[in-house]
Every structure is written in structure tokens, then in C-alpha cells.
N, C-alpha and C positions, 0 to 999 in steps of 0.2 A: 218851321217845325223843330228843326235842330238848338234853334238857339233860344225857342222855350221849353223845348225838355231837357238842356241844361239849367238852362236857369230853374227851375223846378226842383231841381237834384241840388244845384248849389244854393239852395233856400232850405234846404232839407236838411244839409253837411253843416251849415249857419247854426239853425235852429237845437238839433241836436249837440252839437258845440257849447250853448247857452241853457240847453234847458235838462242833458239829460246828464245823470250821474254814471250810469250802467249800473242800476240796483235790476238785477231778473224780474221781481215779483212786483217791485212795485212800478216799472216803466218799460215793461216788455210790452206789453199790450199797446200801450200811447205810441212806443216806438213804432210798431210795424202798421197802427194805421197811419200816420203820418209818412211814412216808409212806399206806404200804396198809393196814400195822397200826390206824393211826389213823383210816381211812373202814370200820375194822370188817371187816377179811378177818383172818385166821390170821397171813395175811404174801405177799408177792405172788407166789412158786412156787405157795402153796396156792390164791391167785387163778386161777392158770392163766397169769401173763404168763412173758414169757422175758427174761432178762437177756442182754447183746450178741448178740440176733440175727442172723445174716448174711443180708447182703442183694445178691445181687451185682450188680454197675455195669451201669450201661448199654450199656457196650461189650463187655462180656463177658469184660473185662480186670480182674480183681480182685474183692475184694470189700471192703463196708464192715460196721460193726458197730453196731448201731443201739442202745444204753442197756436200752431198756424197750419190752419189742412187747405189748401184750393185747390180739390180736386177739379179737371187732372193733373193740376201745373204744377204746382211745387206746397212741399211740404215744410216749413222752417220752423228751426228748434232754437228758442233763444236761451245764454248762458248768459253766465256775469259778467261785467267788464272784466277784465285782466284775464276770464278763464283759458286755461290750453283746448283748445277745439279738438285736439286728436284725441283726449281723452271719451267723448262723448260719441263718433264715429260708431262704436254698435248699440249707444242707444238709437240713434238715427235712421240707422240700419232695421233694426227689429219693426219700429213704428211704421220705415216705411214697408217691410215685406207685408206687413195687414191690414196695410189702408188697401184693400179691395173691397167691392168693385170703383175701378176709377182712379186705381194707383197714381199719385203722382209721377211728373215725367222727373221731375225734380226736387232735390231733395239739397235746403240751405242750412249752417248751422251758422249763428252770429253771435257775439260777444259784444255785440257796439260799436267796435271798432272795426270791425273786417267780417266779410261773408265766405265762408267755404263753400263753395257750390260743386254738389254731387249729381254726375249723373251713372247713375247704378245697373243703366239696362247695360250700358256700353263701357266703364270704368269705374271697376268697385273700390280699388285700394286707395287710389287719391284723389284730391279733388279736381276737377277739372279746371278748378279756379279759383282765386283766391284776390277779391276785391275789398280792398280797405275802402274804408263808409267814407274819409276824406276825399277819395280819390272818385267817387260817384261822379261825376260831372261829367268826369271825360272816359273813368273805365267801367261804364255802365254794361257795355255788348256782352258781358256773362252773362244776365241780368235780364238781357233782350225778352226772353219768354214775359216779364211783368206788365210787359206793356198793355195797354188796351186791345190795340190792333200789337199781337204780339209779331217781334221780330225773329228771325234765325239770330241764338246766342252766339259768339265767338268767346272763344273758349282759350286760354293764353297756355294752359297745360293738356292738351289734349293727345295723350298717348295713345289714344285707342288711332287716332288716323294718323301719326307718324310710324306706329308699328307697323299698320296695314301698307304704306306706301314703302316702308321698306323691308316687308315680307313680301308685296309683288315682286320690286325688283331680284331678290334673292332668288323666290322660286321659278321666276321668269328666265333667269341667269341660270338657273338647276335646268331647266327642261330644256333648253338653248344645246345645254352641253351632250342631254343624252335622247337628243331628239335624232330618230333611225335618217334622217334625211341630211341629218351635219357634216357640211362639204371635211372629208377627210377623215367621218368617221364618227361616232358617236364616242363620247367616252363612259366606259362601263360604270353602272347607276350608283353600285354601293362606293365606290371612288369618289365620284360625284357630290354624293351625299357627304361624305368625308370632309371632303375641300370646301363647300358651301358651309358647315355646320365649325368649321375651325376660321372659314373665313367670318362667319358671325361673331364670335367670339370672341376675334381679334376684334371686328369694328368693336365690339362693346367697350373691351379692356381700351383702347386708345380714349375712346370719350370720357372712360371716369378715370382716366390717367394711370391705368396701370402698362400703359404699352406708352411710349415717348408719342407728344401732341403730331398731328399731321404727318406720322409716320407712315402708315396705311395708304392712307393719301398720294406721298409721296410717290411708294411702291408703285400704284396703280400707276399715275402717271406716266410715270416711265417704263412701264409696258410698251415697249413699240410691235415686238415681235411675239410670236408664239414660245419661243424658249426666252424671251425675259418675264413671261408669266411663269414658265414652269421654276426658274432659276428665283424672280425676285420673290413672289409670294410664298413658293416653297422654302426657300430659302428662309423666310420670315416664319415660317412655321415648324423649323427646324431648331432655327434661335431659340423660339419661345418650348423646347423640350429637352434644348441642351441646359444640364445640371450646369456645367463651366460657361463664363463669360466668351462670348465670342468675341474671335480675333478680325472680325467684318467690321468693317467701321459703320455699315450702312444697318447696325444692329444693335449698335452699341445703346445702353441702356435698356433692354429687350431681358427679362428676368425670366425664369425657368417657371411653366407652369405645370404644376404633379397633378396626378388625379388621370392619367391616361388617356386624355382626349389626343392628348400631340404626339402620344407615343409611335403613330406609323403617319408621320408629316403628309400632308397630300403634295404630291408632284404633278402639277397638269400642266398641257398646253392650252391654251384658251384663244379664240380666236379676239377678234376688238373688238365688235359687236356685245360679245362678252364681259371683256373688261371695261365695258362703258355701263353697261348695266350695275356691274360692282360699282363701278364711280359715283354712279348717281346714287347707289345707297348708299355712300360710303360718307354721302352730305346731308344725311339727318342725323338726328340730335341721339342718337344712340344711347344717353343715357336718361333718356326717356322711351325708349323701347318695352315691352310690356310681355312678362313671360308666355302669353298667346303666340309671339311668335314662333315658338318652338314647334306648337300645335299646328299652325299653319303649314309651316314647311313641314314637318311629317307628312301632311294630307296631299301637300304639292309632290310631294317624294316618290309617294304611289302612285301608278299608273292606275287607269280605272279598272281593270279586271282584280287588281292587287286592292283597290279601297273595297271591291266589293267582296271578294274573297273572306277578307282581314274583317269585314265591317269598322273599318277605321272612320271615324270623324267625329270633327272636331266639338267638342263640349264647351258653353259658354260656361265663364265664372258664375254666371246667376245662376245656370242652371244646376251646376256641382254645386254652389248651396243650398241647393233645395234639399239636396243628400247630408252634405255636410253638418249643414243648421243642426236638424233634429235627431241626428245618431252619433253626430259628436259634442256640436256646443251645447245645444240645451241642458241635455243630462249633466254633463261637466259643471257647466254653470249655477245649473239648480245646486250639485252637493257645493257650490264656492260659496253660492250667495246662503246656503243653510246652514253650512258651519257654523256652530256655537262656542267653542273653544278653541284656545292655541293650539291644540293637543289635535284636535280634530283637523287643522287645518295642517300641520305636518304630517297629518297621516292621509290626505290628498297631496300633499308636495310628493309625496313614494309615490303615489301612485301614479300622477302623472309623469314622474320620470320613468316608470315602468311602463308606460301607455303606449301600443305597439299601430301602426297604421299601415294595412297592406292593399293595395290596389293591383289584384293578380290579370288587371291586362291596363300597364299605364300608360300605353302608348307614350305622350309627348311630357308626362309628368305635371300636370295642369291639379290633377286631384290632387296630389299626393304633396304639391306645393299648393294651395288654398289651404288644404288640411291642418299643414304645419304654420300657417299665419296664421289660423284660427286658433292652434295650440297655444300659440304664444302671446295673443292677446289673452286666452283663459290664463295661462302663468301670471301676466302682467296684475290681472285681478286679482288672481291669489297671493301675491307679494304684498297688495293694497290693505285687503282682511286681513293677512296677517299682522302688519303693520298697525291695524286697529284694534287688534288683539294684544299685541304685545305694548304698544306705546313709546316704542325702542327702535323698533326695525323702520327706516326711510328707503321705500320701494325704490325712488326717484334713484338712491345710490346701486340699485343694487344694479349693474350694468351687464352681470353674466347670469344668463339664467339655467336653467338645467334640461329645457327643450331642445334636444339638436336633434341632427339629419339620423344619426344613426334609428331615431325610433321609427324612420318611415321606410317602407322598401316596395317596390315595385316589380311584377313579372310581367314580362313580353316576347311575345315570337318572335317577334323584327328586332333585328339586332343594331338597327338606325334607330328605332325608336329608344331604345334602352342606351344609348350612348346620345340622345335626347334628355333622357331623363337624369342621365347625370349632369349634362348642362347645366338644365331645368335646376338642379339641387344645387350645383357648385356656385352659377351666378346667383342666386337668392337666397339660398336657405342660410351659406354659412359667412361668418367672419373670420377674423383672426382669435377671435376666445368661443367661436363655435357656438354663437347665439346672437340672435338678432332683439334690438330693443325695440320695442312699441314704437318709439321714436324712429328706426332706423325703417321700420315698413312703413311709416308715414310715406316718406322719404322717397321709396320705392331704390334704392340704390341695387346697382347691379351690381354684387363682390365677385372678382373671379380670384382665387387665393396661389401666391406665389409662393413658391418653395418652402418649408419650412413648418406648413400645419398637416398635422397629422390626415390622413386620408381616411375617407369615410364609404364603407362598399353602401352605396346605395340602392342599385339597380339592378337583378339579376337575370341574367339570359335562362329563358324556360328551353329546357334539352331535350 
């Protein structure tokens, strides 16, 4: 079985090789039944999918025409050879929020060269995977769903389950610390919360290299005792709030982080039990971690009499688009995509940098960050129109745009939650020029900003 559903796939990578150009309109269709042929169907009519499905818009004004629909399995949108796939992400998007009833579970966009594979119940911003059509033979497991007798996919970017294994461990390590039963005492919650939420932090910055490699690491390890926790990692948490270089050697390279999170360093004792929990997170890929985090540990933070008081819990991304879609992108989108003049479309540029986002209970800042990725994808379009208005302006240069943090603000009672959502904003929202590119939330990178960029009040505690 193995070594005819290679062979099948590497007859497939041949053929296409020989026969196709990547013209969209004229070899999309030949592509993906041959595409089906090769995961072993008849051909994709005999599969059951449908070729240009219509799908009608949202406003009720038109309709679109979607590639490839198999309900329930996947939805795939073909481009042209060479296209950038991240450009087409919310058409993909939209198609698939209206394929009901029968939604696909999965959602491919392809170029001929490579497949983006989306799965959108459980990770909206990037693909789960990203398989080049040469490499079909042997990296087919994204793919697994196409089968006849379909497989469990394996997934080579899957941050929804590296988050969740090292959001247990954290909050595992959180409730460890302030559980009433803790030989020696419980250590008090809102501390707890501190140390846990500076300790994330740090994992992050080490992974995309703004804290020196396997420093974190190191620290942990040589925890032996209860005051080398309080001494090393506080200690490390002190570095990263000190303006001056430290004269610790075991810190050196450790840059000052502004914005208030380090401003009262956490000092804890920890038992080993403990700091084995942090180790074991300490060895995921952290900069594949997924701003859900945030929201999790909130929810872990709360004890249950506090989640149900608060009514705190947690919101998936699909579901804050079901908000977000039609009260901020559609309208937005409609006046980008109706502009008829330059004139008209500078006077959506004011307004969008005027455009104010408040979420008066943000808990973990989950809305308030979707929001502002959806702003900037609407900017990224308006840079596009504009461009085809003027005949002059090259979007692709234009690197800083005029959406930043300061248009979103959040209010909360929990004052973990609101030093949450600064998090939430410092690792994602901002860069060093205080805008993110289309390209850079591709990307998903987590920026945490070192000394030197202006500070941005985000989040404000309700009195």
C-alpha cells in the first residue's frame, strides 16, 4: 500500500513536471483532477467534489466561485504559478466561512508548486503546512484527509498543539505553586501570576533570539535548590529590567525590556517538582506558540469561584470573527473595494488611522489582537487600490504602515488580565517602526521590543 501510494504521487510530480505550465484558468481544473487521481479516487467528480462552486457574498450582492468544494473535506483555491499564496488568505477565508451547511474541515490554497493547508476551526493565522507538489511522494501526511479511506493529517506547523502542551505545563506549574496543600506553603496568586507570565515571556524572547540561545535553559538546570530558583530566574528577570548592562556574567547579553511587565521582577522559591514543569516547557519551539496562550493561562489563573464570578472564558479566534468579520472588516472593506478615486481613498487612509477599537472587558486581549490583524490586512488592501489609483505608489515598498497599538485599548477588573493584554500587544502587535507587514503576520513572529521604542499605554485598569 505504501509503495503504490508513492508511486501514484510520484507519477503525479512527473506528469505535472511535463505537462503543466501553471496557467490558473486554463490547467487548474486538469490539475486537481489528476491531483485526486493520484490520492487514489477515479477522478474528483467521481470523489463527489465540485468544480466553481458558487458561493454567494456576503452582502447579497453577487456571487463568487470557489475552485474545489468536497464537502466536508477541504475546500482548495488554485492561483498561478509564481503567485504569493499569503496574498489570497482572506479570499479563502470568506469562501470558506459560507460553505454551509457541510463546511469543509479544510481549507488548501495552491500555486502548482506548493499547497498551503489551512485548518481554520483550530489555527486561523497560518497554515498548518506547507507542502511543495515535488515533495508529494514522501510529504504527503498534511494531505492525509484526501485519501479514499482518509488518514489522520500530520501537520509540520501545528501551533495550536505546541501552544496547548506548553500552556499545560505553565498552568500546571501556576497551580503547583498556589495550591493550599504546597509542602511549605502556598505562594500568594497574584505573585504567582507574575513569575509565570514574565517567565513566558522570557521563553519567547529566547526562541526568537532576543534573550541569548539556551539561556533559560541553562538557568533552569541549575536550579538545584529552592533559593537558586529565587536567585537565578529572579535574578534573570531583573537583568531583563535593568536600563544598564549587567555586571553578572551569567546575564551578559540580556537587554532591558520597557513597557512595565519587569518592572517589580518576580522572586520566588520553587520547589523541583516545579522547576521541572518549566523545563519541560522550556523545550517547545516557543516561537511557534500562539497568542491563545495568554487566554489560557488567564482561565488557569482563576480559581473556579473567581472564573465564575468574572464569567471569564476563554473565546476561540473563529469565534471573535464571527464579531469581528461583520462590524469591522466588511464595512471597511466594502468603502476600500468601492473607492473610485485617489482622493476618496486618502480620505479612508484618515480615517483608518483614526479608527478607535475598545474591548471594555479584554480579559487576555485575544479580541483586541485578531482586531488589529484584521486592521492591517484592511491597510495592506488600501495601499493595493491606492497603488492602482495612482500608478506610482508600490504597496510591496511601503513597509510602515499607519495601524498601530495605540488605536486599540482594553478595560478589565483583573489586573493579571490587563498586564495580559499588554503581553498580548507587546509580543504581537508591535515592531521596531510600530507596524506589522502582511508578510510579518504571515509569519506569526513574536516581537517583544527592547529599550529604545517608544511605549504604547494599551490596556487600562477599570477603578
Amino acid at each position: 500500500m505504501e509503495t503504490e501510494r508513492a508511486k501514484r504521487l510520484a507519477d503525479f510530480v512527473s506528469w505535472v513536471g511535463t505537462n503543466i505550465k501553471g496557467d490558473e484558468k486554463g490547467e487548474a481544473q486538469v490539475f486537481l483532477d489528476r491531483f485526486f487521481q493520484a490520492f487514489g479516487h477515479s477522478g474528483l467528480k467521481e470523489a463527489g467534489a465540485t468544480l466553481e462552486q458558487r458561493i454567494k457574498k456576503g452582502d447579497g450582492k453577487g456571487t463568487w466561485f470557489a475552485d474545489l468544494v468536497w464537502k466536508p473535506v477541504v475546500l482548495i483555491e488554485m492561483k498561478k504559478r509564481g503567485e504569493d499564496l499569503i496574498r489570497h488568505y482572506r479570499q479563502a477565508f470568506d469562501y470558506w466561512t459560507r460553505l454551509v451547511p457541510g463546511r469543509p474541515r479544510y481549507v488548501a490554497l495552491c500555486n502548482f508548486d506548493e499547497f498551503w493547508v489551512y485548518d481554520f476551526d483550530t489555527q486561523m493565522d497560518a497554515p498548518v503546512d506547507r507542502v511543495k507538489v515535488a515533495e508529494l511522494a514522501t510529504r504527503w501526511g498534511a494531505l492525509g484527509f484526501l485519501f479514499p479511506k482518509p488518514l489522520v493529517p500530520i501537520f509540520g506547523n501545528d501551533q495550536v498543539a505546541v501552544t496547548r502542551k506548553a500552556a499545560d505545563n505553565l498552568a500546571d506549574c501556576f497551580n503547583k505553586m498556589v495550591d493550599g496543600h504546597r509542602p511549605g506553603g502556598p505562594i500568594d496568586r497574584p505573585e504567582a501570576q507574575r513569575f509565570i507570565l514574565q517567565m513566558l515571556v522570557a521563553l519567547f524572547a529566547e526562541d526568537i533570539g532576543m534573550l541569548p540561545r539556551y539561556l533559560v535553559d541553562r538557568l533552569l538546570q541549575n536550579c538545584k535548590t529552592k533559593q537558586d530558583s529565587r536567585d537565578l530566574i529572579g535574578g534573570l528577570f531583573e537583568a531583563m529590567n535593568n536600563r544598564e548592562k549587567t555586571a553578572d556574567d551569567r546575564y551578559q547579553g540580556v537587554d532591558y525590556f520597557n513597557g512595565g511587565l519587569f518592572a517589580d521582577p518576580a522572586r520566588v522559591e520553587l520547589r523541583l517538582d516545579e522547576v521541572g514543569l518549566l523545563k519541560v516547557a522550556s523545550q517547545e519551539d516557543w516561537s511557534k506558540v500562539r497568542p491563545e496562550i495568554f487566554g489560557t493561562l488567564f482561565q488557569h489563573s482563576l480559581g473556579k469561584v473567581e472564573r465564575h464570578a468574572f464569567g471569564a472564558h476563554f473565546t476561540h479566534p473563529t469565534d471573535i470573527m464571527k464579531i469581528v468579520g461583520p462590524t469591522i472588516v466588511e464595512p471597511w472593506r466594502r468603502l476600500i473595494e468601492e473607492a473610485d478615486t485617489l482622493r476618496r481613498l486618502n480620505q479612508l487612509w484618515q480615517r483608518l488611522h483614526d479608527f478607535i477599537v475598545l474591548d471594555p472587558a479584554c480579559g487576555s486581549g485575544n479580541f483586541l489582537y485578531i482586531a488589529y490583524r484584521e486592521l492591517k490586512r484592511l491597510e495592506a488592501r488600501l495601499f493595493e487600490r491606492m497603488a492602482e489609483k495612482s500608478g506610482r505608489l508600490d504597496p510591496s515598498q511601503m513597509m510602515f504602515g499607519f495601524v498601530s497599538a495605540r488605536q486599540f485599548y482594553g478595560l478589565d477588573i483583573n489586573p493579571f488580565a490587563v498586564e495580559l493584554t499588554k503581553a498580548v500587544r507587546k509580543n504581537n502587535f508591535s515592531n521596531g517602526a510600530g507596524a506589522i507587514t502582511d508578510r510579518t503576520l504571515e509569519k506569526q513572529a513574536f516581537l517583544i521590543i527592547p529599550e529604545g521604542v517608544a511605549e504604547v499605554i494599551f490596556a487600562h485598569r477599570l477603578r
